[in-house]
C-alpha positions as CSV (number, residue, x, y, z in Angstrom):
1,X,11.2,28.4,-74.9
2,X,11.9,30.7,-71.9
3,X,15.8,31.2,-71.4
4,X,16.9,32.1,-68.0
5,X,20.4,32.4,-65.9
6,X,21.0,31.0,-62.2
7,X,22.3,34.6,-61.4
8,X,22.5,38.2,-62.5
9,X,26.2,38.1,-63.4
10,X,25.3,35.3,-65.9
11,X,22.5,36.9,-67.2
12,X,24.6,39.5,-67.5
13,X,26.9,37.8,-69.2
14,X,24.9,36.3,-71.6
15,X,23.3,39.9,-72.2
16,X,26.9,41.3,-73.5
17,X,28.0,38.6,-75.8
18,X,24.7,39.0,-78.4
19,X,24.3,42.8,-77.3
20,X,26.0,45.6,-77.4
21,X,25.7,49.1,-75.6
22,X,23.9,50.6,-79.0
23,X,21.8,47.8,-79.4
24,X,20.5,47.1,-75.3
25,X,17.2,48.1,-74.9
26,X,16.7,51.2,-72.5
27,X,14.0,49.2,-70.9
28,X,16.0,46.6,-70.3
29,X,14.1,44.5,-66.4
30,X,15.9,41.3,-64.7
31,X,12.9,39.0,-63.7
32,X,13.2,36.7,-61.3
33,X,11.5,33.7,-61.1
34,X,10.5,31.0,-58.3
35,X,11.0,27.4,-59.5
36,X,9.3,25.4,-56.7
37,X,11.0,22.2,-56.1
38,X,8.6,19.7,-57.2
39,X,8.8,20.7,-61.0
40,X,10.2,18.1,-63.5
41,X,13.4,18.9,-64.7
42,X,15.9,17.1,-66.7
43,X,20.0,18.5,-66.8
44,X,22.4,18.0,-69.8
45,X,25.7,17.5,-68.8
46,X,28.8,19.3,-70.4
47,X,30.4,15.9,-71.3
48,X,27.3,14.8,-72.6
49,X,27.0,17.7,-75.3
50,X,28.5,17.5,-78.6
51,X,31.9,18.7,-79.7
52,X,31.8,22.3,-80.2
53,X,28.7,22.8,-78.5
54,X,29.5,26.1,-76.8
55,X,30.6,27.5,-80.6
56,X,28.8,31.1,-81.7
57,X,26.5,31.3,-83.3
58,X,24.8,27.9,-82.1
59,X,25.0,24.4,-83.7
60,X,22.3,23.3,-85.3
61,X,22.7,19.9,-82.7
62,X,22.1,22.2,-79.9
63,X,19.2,23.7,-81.4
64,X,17.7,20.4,-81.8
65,X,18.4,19.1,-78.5
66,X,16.1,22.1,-77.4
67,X,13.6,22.0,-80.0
68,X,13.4,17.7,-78.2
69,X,12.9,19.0,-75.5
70,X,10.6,21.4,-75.9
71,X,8.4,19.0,-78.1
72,X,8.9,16.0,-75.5
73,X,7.1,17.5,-72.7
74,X,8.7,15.3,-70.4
75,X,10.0,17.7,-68.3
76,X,9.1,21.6,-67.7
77,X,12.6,22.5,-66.8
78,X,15.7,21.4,-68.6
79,X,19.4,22.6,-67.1
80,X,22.2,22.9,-69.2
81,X,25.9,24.4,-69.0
82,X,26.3,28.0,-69.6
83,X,28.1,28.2,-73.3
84,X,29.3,32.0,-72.0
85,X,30.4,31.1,-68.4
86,X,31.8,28.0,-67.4
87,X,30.8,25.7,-64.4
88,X,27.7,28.2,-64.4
89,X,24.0,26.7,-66.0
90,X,21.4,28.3,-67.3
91,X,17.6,26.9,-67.4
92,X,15.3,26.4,-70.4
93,X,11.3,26.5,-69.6
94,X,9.1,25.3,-71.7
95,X,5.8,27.0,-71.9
96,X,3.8,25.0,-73.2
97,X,4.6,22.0,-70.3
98,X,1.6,21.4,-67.7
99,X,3.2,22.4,-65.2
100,X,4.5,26.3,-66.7
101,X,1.4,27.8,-64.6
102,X,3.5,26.9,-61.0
103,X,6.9,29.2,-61.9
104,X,5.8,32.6,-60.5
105,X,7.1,36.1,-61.3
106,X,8.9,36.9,-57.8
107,X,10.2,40.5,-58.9
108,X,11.0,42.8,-62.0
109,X,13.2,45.4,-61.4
110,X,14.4,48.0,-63.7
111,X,18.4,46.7,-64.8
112,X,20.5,49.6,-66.2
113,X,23.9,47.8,-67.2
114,X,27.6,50.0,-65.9
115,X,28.3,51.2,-69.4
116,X,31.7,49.9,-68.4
117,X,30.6,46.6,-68.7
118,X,30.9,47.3,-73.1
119,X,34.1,49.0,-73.2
């Protein structure tokens, strides 16, 4: 599963709860991606998720919701609330769906992160 951010800041985000200033790569790229339109998708809803489904580390629920999804192949996309950010989503893309090959790499840029951002 590929896990991606609608924006910078919540990639961001995500990025400094699980990382920290010691542990960030030096190497660390933003990628951003073009999702055409006409991929499948599905969206979770907040008040569809399970109590407690923002907790760290991760629910086992939550993991199986993805691991579904992922197995399903129903859809190539799947949208879901951002657990760090709220009223922000972030995407999950499955690899392995037919229609992977249409997402294209738009740009990588190198990312250093304001050391600030850790303090």
């Amino acid at each position: 599963m590929i896990y991606s951010a609608e924006s910078r800041a919540l990639t961001m985000a995500d990025v400094v709860v699980h990382l920290t200033i010691a542990t960030l790569p030096s190497d660390y790229v933003m990628i951003e991606i073009n999702i055409p339109d006409d991929i499948s998708f599905l969206e979770i809803k907040a008040d569809k998720l399970p109590e407690n489904w923002n907790i760290h580390p991760p629910s086992v629920n939550t993991h199986k919701m993805g691991d579904g999804f992922i197995d399903s192949l129903e859809a190539c996309i799947l949208k879901v609330p951002s657990a760090v950010v709220q009223g922000d989503c972030n995407y999950l893309i499955n690899p392995y769906h037919k229609e992977f090959k249409k997402i294209k790499i738009y740009d990588v840029d190198d990312f250093p992160f304001d050391k600030r951002i850790f303090q």
